[in-house]
KEVOVO-883083 format. One record per residue (C-alpha): x, y, z; residue in one letter. Coordinates in steps of 0.25 Angstrom, whole numbers, padded with zeros to 4 digits, always signed. Example, Ala and Ser with C-alpha at 12.3 -4.5 7.8 and 13.67 -1.06 7.14 Angstrom:
% KEVOVO-883083
+0049-0018+0031A +0055-0004+0029S 
END
This chain:
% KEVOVO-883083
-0116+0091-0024X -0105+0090-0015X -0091+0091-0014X -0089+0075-0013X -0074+0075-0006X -0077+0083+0006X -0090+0076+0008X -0083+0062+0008X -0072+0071+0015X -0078+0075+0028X -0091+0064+0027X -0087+0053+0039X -0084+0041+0031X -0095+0032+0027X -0096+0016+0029X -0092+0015+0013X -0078+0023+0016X -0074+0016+0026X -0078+0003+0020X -0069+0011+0007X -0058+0012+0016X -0058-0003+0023X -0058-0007+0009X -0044+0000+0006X -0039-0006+0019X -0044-0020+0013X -0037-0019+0000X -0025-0014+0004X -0023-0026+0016X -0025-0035+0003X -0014-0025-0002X -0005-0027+0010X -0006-0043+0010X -0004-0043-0005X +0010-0036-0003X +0014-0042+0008X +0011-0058+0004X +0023-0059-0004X +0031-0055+0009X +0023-0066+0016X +0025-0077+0006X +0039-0073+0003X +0048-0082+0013X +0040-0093+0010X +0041-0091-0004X +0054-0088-0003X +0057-0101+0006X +0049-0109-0005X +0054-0104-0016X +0069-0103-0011X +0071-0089-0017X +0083-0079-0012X +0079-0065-0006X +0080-0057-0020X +0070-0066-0026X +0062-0065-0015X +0063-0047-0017X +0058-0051-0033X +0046-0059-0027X +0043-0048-0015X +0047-0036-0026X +0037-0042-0038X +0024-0038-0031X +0029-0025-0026X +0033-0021-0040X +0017-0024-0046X +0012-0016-0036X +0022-0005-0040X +0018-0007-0054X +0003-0008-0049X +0005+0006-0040X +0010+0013-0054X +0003+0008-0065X -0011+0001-0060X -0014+0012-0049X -0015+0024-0057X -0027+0018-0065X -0035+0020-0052X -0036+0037-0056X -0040+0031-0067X -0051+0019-0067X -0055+0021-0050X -0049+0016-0038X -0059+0005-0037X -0056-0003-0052X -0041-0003-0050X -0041-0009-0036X -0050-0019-0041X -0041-0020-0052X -0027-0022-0043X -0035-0031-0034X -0038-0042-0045X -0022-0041-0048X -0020-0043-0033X -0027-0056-0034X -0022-0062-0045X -0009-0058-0040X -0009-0064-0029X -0012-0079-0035X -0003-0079-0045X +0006-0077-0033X +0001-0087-0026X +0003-0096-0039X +0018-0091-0040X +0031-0103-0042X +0041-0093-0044X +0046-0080-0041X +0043-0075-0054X +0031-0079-0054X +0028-0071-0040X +0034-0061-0042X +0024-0059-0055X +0011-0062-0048X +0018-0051-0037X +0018-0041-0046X +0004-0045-0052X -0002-0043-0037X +0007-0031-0035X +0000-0023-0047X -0011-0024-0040X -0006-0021-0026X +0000-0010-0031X -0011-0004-0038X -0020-0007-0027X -0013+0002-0015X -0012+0015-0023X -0026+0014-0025X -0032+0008-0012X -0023+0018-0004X -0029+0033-0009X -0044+0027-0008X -0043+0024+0006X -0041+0039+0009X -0052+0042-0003X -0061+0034+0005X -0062+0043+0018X -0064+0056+0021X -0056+0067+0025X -0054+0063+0041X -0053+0048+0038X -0044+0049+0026X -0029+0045+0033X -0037+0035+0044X -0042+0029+0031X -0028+0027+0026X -0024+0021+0038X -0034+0014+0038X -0031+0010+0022X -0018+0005+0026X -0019-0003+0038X -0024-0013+0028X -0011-0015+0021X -0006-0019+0035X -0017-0029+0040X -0017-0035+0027X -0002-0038+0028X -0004-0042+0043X -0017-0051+0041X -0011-0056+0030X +0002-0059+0034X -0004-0067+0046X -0012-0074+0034X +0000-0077+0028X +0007-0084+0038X -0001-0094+0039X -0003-0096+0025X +0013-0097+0024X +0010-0107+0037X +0000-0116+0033X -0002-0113+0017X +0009-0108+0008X +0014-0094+0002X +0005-0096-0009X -0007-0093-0001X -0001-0080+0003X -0003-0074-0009X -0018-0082-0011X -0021-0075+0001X -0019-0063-0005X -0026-0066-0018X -0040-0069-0010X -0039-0057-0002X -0037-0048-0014X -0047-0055-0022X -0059-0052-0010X -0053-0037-0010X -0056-0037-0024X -0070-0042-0022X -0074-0032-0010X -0067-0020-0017X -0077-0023-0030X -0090-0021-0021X -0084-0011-0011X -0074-0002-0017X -0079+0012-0023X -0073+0022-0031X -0066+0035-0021X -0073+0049-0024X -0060+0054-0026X -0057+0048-0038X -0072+0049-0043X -0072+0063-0041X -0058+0066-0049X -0058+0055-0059X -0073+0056-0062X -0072+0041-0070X -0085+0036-0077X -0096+0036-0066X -0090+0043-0055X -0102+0050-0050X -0109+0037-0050X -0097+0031-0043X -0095+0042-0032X -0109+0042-0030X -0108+0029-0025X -0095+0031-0016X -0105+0044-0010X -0118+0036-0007X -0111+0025+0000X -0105+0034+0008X -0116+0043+0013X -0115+0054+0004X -0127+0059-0006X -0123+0056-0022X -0119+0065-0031X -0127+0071-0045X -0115+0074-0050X -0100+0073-0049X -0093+0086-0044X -0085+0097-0052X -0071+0088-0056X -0059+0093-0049X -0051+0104-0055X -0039+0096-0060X -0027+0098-0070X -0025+0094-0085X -0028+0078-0083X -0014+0070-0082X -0008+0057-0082X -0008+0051-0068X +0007+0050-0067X +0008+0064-0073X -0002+0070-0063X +0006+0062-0051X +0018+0069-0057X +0014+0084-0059X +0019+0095-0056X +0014+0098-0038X +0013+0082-0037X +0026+0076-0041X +0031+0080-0028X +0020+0074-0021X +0021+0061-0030X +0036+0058-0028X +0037+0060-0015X +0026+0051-0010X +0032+0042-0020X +0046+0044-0016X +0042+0041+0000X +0033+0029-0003X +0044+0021-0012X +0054+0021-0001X +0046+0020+0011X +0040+0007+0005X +0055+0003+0000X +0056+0001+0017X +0040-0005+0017X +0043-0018+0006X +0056-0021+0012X +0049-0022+0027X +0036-0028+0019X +0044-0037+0010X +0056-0042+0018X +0051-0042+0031X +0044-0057+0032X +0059-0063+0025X +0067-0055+0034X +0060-0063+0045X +0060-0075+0040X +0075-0073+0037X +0078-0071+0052X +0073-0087+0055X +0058-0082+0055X +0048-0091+0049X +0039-0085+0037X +0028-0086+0045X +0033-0077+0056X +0039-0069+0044X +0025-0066+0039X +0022-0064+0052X +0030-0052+0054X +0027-0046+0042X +0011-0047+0047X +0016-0039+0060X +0022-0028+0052X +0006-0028+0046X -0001-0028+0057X +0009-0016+0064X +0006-0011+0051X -0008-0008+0054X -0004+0002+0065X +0005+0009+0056X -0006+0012+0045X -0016+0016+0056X -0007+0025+0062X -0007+0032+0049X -0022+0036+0050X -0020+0039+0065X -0010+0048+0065X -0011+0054+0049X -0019+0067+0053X -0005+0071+0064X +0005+0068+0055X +0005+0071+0039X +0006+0059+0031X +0020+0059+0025X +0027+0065+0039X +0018+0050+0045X +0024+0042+0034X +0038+0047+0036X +0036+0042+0050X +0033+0030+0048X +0044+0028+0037X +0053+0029+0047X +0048+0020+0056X +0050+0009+0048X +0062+0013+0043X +0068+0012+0058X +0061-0003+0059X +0066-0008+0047X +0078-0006+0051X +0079-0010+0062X +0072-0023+0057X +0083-0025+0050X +0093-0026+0061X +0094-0041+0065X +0085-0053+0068X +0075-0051+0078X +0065-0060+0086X +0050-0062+0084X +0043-0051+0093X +0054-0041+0087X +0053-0044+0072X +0037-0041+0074X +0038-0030+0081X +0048-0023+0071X +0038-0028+0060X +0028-0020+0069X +0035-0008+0069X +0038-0008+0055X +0024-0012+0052X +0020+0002+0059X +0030+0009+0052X +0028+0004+0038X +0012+0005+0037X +0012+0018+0045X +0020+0022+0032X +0014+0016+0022X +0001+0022+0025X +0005+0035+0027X +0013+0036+0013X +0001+0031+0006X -0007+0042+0014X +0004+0052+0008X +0003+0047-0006X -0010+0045-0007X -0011+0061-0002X -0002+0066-0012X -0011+0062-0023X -0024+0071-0027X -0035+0061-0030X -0034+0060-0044X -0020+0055-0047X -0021+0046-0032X -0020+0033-0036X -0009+0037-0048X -0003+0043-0037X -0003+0035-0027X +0000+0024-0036X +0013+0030-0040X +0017+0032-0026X +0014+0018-0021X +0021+0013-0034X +0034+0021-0030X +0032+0012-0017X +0030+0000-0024X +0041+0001-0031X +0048+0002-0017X +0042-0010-0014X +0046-0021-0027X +0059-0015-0026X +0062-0016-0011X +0060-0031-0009X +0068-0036-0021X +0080-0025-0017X +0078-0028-0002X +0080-0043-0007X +0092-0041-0017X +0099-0034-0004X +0097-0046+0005X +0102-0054-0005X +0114-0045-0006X +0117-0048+0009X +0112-0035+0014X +0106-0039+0028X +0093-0037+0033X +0096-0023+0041X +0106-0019+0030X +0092-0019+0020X +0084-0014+0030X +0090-0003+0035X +0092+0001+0019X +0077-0002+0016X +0072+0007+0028X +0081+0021+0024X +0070+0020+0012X +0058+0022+0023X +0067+0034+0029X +0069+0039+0015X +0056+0040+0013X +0051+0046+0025X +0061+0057+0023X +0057+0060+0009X +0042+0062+0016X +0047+0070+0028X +0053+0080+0018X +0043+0081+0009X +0029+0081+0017X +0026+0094+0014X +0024+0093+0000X +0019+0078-0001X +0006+0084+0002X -0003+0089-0008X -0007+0104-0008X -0022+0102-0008X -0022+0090-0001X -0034+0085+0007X -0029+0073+0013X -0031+0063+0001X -0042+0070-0006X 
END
């Protein structure tokens, strides 16, 4: 017998982790072109359909809100039936999703299908995100969540250059069949590849778990168990919201909450707005869609940057960095037309900014969470941001169509980054759990 965490803690990482941990980054590149094809289809829908910029918001909004829904309600169910079912689960959502978009004559009709494929997008990240630091070990574990996230950026890049040629040559349509096949082979390889964490194994203890983590240890290097060890020491058994909301976590749970819902309020209006803003100024939406791609692919520096730096800089002082940073180039974004080179070197900069971030308060979610109330957790603390996020294009929208003009918006929709990254500066101390061991 042995203790099972600190073996897979300090063990260098086998071939099945690190296979474990370029899965996450698979699925959530499937993630990050999932959100982002409405924003690549929507000035062409919107050119198609002849809609005005608050129907536009609803159509943007509708997916956002699934995965809000999908974040609250369809992550916790990973605590209790595994990681691995419930990202199967979301992943058959996606798909179909996606086709009925695909199939869609009417807003409404979108905006169903949106929030259908949102459910599972929103269930997906809450989940996918926590097992790429349960994957690694101790040393590895914020490299891996950088590692974890650069996914979201590429699949937004590769995708978005996908994209424009489909808008080129195909139609808007095959922007969201794309979407369908690639969440459709992730479905397949995440059947015959993806395992069950030990840190859920080892706290849950569900029906066949030594059997199970047995598994996980043998394909990677580690001799089996004969039994499973003593079960940790834990309190009365709770409801997950009620254990997310008790008394020495509360604090915890709001604040990372609080910080994630309006930074992202900044992220979706950038994410959202940023390929009609363009195209606005005279751009064509293919150039639009290429912009969008160039804040990806700047992206990818920012998430890496994450897992470079993350052992000199604690994890929330980082994210407040990097909320700032995109604060000051939305703005400035915002201030009038510009030419080619400079739209795509703003979109770079807040590229860097805005996946630095995102990363990095996903790293401080997923750390103010013990492992068994994660993915509850980190569900409600995505959610919080979700919600951000199906209200942010619709509102972004209803004050375009008020006349507010573009820096007017945002300037107002960046003071939410630097809203956030104060909330985090002045509460960094007490975000961090008192036994924490780095994502245990």
């Amino acid at each position: 017998m042995y203790d099972v965490k600190e073996r897979l803690d300090s063990a260098p990482l086998s071939g099945t982790q690190k296979r474990a941990i370029a899965l996450t980054a698979l699925l959530n590149g499937v993630d990050g072109y999932d959100v982002l094809s409405m924003t690549f289809a929507a000035p062409a829908i919107s050119a198609e359909w002849q809609i005005n910029k608050a129907e536009l918001g609803i159509a943007l909004s509708s997916g956002l809100m699934g995965m809000a829904l999908g974040s609250f309600f369809l992550a916790p169910l990973a605590d209790r039936f595994g990681r691995r079912n419930l990202i199967l689960a979301t992943l058959v959502l996606m798909t179909i999703g996606m086709v009925l978009a695909a199939l869609s004559d009417s807003v409404t009709m979108l905006a169903a299908t949106r929030i259908l494929a949102g459910l599972g997008l929103g269930a997906l990240v809450p989940i996918n995100a926590p097992l790429a630091m349960e994957y690694s070990n101790a040393a590895r574990r914020r490299l891996a969540l950088g590692f974890y996230a650069v996914g979201y950026p590429l699949g937004g890049t590769l995708g978005g250059f996908a994209a424009a040629v489909l808008l080129q040559y195909a139609s808007w349509h095959a922007v969201f069949l794309l979407g369908a096949a690639l969440s459709a082979l992730m479905l397949a390889v995440s059947y015959f590849i993806l395992l069950e964490p030990p840190a859920f194994l080892l706290v849950k203890r569900p029906p066949g778990a030594l059997e199970k983590l047995n598994l996980y240890l043998e394909k990677c290097g580690h001799e089996p168990l004969e039994m499973l060890p003593p079960a940790p020491a834990r309190g009365p058994e709770k409801s997950s919201y009620r254990a997310i909301f008790a008394r020495g976590q509360v604090g915890r749970t709001i604040t990372a909450a609080a910080a994630n819902l309006l930074f992202l309020m900044t992220v979706y209006y950038v994410l959202s707005w940023l390929p009609q803003l363009v195209a606005d100024l005279g751009y064509s939406s293919s150039f639009a869609t290429v912009t969008s791609s160039t804040l990806s692919l700047f992206g990818v520096a920012g998430c890496l940057s994450v897992g470079l730096i993350g052992k000199r800089m604690p994890l929330a002082a980082m994210a407040a960095c990097y909320m700032i940073g995109l604060m000051a180039f939305t703005t400035i974004f915002g201030f009038g037309e510009f030419p080619q080179i400079v739209l795509l070197a703003l979109a770079g900069a807040m590229g860097l900014f805005l996946y630095g971030g995102v990363t990095s308060i996903y790293g401080v979610i997923v750390e103010a969470f013990p492992p068994a109330m994660r993915a509850t957790g980190v569900g409600f603390g995505m959610g919080m941001g979700r919600v951000a996020g199906a209200i942010t294009p619709a509102f972004a929208g209803l004050l375009f169509y008020l006349g507010m003009d573009r820096f007017s918006v945002s300037l107002l929709m960046s003071l939410c980054a630097l809203l956030g990254a104060f909330l985090l500066l002045s509460t960094r101390r007490s975000i961090v759990r008192p036994t924490q061991t780095s994502a245990a």
